[in-house]
C-alpha positions in Angstrom: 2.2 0.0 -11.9 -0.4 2.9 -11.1 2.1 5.3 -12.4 2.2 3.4 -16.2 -1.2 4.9 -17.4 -3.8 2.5 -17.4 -3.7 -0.7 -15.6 -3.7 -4.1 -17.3 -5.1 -7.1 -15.8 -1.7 -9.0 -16.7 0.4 -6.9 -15.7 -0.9 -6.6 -12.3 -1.3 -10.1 -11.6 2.7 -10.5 -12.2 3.1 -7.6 -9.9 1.1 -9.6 -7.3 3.2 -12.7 -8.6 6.1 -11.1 -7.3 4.4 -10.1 -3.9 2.9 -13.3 -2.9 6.1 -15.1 -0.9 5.5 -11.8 1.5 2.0 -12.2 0.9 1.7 -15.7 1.8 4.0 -15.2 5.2 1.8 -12.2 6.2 -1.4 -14.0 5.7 0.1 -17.3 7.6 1.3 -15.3 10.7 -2.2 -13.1 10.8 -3.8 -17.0 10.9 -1.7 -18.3 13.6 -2.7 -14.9 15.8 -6.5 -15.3 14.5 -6.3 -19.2 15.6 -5.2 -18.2 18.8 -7.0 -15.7 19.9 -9.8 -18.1 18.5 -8.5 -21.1 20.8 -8.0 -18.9 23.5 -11.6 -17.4 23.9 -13.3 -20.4 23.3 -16.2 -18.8 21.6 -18.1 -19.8 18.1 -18.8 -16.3 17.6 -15.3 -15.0 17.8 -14.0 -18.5 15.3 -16.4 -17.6 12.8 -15.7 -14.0 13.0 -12.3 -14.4 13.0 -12.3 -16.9 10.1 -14.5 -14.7 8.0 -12.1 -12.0 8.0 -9.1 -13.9 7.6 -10.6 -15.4 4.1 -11.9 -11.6 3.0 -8.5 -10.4 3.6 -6.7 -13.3 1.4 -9.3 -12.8 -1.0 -9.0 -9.0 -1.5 -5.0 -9.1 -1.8 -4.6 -10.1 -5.7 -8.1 -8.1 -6.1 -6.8 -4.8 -4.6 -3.4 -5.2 -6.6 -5.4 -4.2 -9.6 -7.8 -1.9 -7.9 -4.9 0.2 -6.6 -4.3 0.8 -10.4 -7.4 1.4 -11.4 -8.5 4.0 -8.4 -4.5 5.5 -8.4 -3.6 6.0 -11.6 -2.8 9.2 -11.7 -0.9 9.4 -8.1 2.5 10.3 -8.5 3.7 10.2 -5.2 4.0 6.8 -3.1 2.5 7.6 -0.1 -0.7 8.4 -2.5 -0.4 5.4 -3.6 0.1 3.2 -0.1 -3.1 5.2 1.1 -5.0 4.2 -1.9 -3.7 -0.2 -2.0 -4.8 0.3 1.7 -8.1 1.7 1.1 -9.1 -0.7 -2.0 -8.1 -3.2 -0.2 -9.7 -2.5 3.2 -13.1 -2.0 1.0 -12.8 -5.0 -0.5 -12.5 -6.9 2.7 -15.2 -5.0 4.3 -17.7 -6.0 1.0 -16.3 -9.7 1.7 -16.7 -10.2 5.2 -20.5 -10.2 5.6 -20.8 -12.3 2.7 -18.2 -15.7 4.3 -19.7 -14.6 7.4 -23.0 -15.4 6.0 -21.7 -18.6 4.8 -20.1 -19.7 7.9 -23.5 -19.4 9.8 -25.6 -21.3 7.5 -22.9 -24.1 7.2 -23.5 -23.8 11.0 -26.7 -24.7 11.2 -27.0 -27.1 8.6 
């Protein structure tokens, strides 16, 4: 897809289509670890953390699809492109996280 020209909304949300069974097993097993590790320490802190970052990351997948595209459109190589899925879609979890942390704490205290 980033090495079609410019990307189209539909077209990469058939590409994700196509991802999401290893999507979708990748985001279950990171869960299971999050829930443990959760369990395990016992602390609020760590749940809601840990929470927060699992629902960024499930929310930037289908969202960094297209921004790989749009930021690598002119990469020809795949590594260039690898970095540049990974980096969109680290960004996007790192402009998600504080905001479902956010959330998470005021549902807390309500």
């Amino acid at each position: 897809m980033c090495r079609s020209g410019p990307p189209d909304a539909w077209l990469a949300l058939r590409s994700y289509a196509l991802l999401l069974p290893g999507s979708i097993a990748a985001v279950l097993c990171a869960g299971l670890v999050l829930l443990a590790g959760a369990a395990l320490s016992g602390s609020d802190r760590i749940a809601r953390g840990s929470l927060a970052g699992h629902a960024a990351c499930v929310l930037a997948m289908p969202i960094a699809v297209y921004g790989c595209a749009l930021a690598a459109a002119g990469a020809a190589t795949l590594p260039a492109q690898a970095a540049t899925m990974v980096l969109v879609d680290l960004g996007v979890v790192m402009l998600l996280m504080p905001v479902l942390l956010g959330l998470l704490r005021r549902r807390q205290a309500s």
